[in-house]
N, C-alpha and C positions, 0 to 999 in steps of 0.2 A: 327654139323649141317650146320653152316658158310663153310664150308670145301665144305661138298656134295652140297650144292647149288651151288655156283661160277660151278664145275665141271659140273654141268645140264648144266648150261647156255653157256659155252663153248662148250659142247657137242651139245647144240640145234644150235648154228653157225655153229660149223662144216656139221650138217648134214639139214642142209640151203645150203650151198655149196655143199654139192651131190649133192640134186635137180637139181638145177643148171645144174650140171655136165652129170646127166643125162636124163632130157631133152634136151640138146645140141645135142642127139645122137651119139659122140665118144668123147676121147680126142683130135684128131685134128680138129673136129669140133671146140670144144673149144676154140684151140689154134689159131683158122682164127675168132674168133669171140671177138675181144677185150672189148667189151659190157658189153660180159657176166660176163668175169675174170671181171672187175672193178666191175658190180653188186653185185658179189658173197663176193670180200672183204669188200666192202661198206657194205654189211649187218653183216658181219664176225666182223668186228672193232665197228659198232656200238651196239652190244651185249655186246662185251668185256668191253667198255665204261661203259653204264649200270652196269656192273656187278661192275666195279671197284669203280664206285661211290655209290653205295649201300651197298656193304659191304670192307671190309677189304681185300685189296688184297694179304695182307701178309699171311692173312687165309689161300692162296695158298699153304705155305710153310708148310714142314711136325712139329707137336708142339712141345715143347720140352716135354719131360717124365717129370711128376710132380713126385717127392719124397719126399717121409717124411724124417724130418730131424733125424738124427740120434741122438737116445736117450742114453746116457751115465750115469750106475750104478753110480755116483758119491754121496758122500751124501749131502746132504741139507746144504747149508751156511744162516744162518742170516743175514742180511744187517743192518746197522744202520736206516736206516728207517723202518725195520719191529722189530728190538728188542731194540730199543731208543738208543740216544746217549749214557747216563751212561753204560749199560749194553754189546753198541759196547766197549769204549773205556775198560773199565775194564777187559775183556776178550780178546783183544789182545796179553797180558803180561802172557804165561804159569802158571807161578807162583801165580799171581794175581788173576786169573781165579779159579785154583785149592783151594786157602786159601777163595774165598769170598763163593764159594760152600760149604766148609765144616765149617763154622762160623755161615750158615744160611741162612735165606729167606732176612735179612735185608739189603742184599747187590745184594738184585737181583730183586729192588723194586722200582727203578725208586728214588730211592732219596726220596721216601715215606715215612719214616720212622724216628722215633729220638729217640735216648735210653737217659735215666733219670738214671743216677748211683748216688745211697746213700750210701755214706759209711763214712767211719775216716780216717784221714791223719796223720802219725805223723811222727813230724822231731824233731829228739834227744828224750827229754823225755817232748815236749809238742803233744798233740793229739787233734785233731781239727774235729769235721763233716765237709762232705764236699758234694758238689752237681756238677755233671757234666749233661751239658745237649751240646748233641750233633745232629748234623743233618749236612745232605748234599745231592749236586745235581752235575750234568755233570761238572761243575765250582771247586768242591773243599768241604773239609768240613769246618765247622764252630762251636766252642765249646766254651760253657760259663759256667765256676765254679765260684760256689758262696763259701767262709770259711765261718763257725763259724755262719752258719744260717744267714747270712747275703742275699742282694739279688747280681746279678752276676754283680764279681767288674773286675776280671780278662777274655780274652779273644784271642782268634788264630783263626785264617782265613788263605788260603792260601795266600790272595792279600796282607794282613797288621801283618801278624805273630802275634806275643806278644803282649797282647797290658793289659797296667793295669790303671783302672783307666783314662779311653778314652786315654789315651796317650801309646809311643812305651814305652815296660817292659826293663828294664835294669838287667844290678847283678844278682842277687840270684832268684828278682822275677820273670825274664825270662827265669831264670835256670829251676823253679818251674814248669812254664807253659807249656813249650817244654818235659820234662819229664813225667808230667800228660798227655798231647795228643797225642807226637809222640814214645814216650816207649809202644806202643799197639799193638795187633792184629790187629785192626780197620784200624790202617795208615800203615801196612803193604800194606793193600786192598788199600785205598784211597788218600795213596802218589804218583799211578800211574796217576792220574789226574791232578797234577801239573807238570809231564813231570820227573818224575823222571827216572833211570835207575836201572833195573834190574840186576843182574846178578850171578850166583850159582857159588861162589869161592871155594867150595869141600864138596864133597859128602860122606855119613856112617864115619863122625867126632867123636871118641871117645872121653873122656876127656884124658887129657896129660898126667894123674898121673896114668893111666892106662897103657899107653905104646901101647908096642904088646901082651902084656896078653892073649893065645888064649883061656884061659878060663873066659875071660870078657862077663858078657850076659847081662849087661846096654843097657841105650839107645843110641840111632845113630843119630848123627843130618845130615841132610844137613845146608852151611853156605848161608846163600842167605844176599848179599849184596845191600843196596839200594843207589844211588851213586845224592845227590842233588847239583853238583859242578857244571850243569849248568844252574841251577837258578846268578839273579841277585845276586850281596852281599847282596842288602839292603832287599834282601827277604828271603835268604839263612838259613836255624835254625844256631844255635852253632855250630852242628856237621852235618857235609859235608858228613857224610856216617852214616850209621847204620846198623849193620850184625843182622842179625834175625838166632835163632838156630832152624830150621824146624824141629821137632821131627818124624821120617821116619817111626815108626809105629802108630803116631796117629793122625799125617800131621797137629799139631799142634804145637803153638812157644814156647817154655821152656825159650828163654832167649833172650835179645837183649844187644847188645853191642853197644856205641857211644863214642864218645869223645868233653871233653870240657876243655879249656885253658890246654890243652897234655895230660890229663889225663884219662883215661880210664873208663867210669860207664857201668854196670854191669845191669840190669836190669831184675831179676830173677822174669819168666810169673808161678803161679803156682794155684793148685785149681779150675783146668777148672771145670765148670759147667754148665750143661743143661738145658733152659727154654723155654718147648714148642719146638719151632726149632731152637730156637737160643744158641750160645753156646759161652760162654765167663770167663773169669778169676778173681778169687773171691780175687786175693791178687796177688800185685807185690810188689817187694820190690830191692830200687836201694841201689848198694855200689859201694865205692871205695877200689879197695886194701882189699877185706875185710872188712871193714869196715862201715857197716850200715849207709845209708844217710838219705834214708825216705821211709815210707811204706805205703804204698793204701790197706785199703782194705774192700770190696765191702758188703755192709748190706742188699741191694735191688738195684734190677734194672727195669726199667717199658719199653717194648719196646712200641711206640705211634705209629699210622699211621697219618700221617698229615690230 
């Protein structure tokens, strides 16, 4: 509309100056009549004026084409602000992502949640009840076992590790506590929150004793390595790596392996069981060489929503 106007008003100048033009009765009348030529741009320029200070004179110029921007099939990404921090960071880590999915809703809840595990502990031939109560947020988790019906004396956080008896766990009793929290499924998922690293050092793993058996029809692991070497020392567990055995047909952990003062513990995951959506393991049992260290295993478990 801006457009067609300006163009009137120019058009009404111009044909101002016919008049002009022809009342004069020729063009060399005109041209012996300097009067009139100065009348005719004097009213010519004082239109133009008008117009330019009234509207936009760039209006003149042809517009640009408005287009819609072009829409691309890509699919939908979540942002950290629309699906919270815990649920961005956790999901970054392929592997992470895929195990906290298939464990349940309890890692996909904003840290909402804390599991109550009841069960017996036993190392050599004493056997002890025990209480795990666990919970976590975008920060890290945090776990408090109580023995022997007691209330909760031992403790692990990412910021302060071990801890027994308000103080750092040393020996055996922080052998104890890093084996009951980080031998799990659970720190599988929520080791990626202290910055740990991922990384799948091989794929459809037979056991050894098998060979190339091509009539072996067991299970296949993938090896997913968890690599904590660049944590500080003073926050670092015992063992600076942990391989998890990802079982390929039921994308669950069969076994984890770590190491402490050289030696190699074994951490055999077995007993999965389902509760509601939640899915977890009724009995682990660590050795050495063979050799039975200590066994968990699970009586009752309560998931809570904070």
């Amino acid at each position: 509309m801006r457009l067609q106007f300006n163009v009137h008003k120019l058009g009404f100048a111009f044909s101002r100056i016919c008049d002009l033009v022809s009342n004069s009765g020729s063009y060399y009348d005109l041209l012996k009549s300097p009067a009139i030529i100065i009348s005719a741009l004097t009213i010519a320029l004082a239109i133009i004026v008008v117009a330019i200070k009234t509207d936009d004179w760039f209006a003149l110029l042809p517009l640009a084409k408005e287009t819609n921007p072009v829409k691309h099939n890509l699919p939908s990404q979540d942002t950290p602000s629309n699906k919270g921090v815990l649920n961005a960071r956790l999901s970054v880590e392929p592997e992470v992502n895929r195990m906290r999915h298939r464990l349940g809703k309890r890692f996909l809840s904003e840290g909402n949640m804390t599991t109550e595990l009841i069960g017996s502990l036993t190392i050599g031939t004493q056997q002890q009840p025990i209480l795990m109560i666990r919970g976590f947020n975008e920060n890290g988790e945090t776990v408090e076992i109580a023995q022997s019906g007691r209330t909760p004396n031992l403790t692990w956080s990412d910021n302060k590790g071990a801890v027994a008896n308000g103080v750092q766990a040393t020996g055996e009793t922080r052998d104890l506590i890093e084996r009951l929290v980080l031998d799990t499924p659970d720190q599988f998922v929520l080791a990626k929150l202290r910055g740990t690293a991922y990384q799948i050092i091989a794929r459809n793993v037979r056991p050894a004793e098998v060979g190339s058996d091509s009539n072996y029809n067991g299970p296949l692991w993938n090896l997913v390595e968890v690599d904590e070497r660049q944590r500080s020392p003073d926050k670092m567990p015992i063992s600076s790596w942990r391989q998890y055995y990802v079982n390929v047909s039921t994308g669950l952990i069969d076994r984890i392996l770590s190491q402490e003062n050289g030696q190699i513990i074994t951490a055999e995951v077995t007993g999965w069981t389902q509760q509601g959506s939640e899915i977890f393991p009724a009995k682990i049992i660590w050795s050495q060489k063979k050799q039975i260290l200590m066994e968990l295993s699970v009586n009752a478990i309560i998931f809570k929503s904070k």
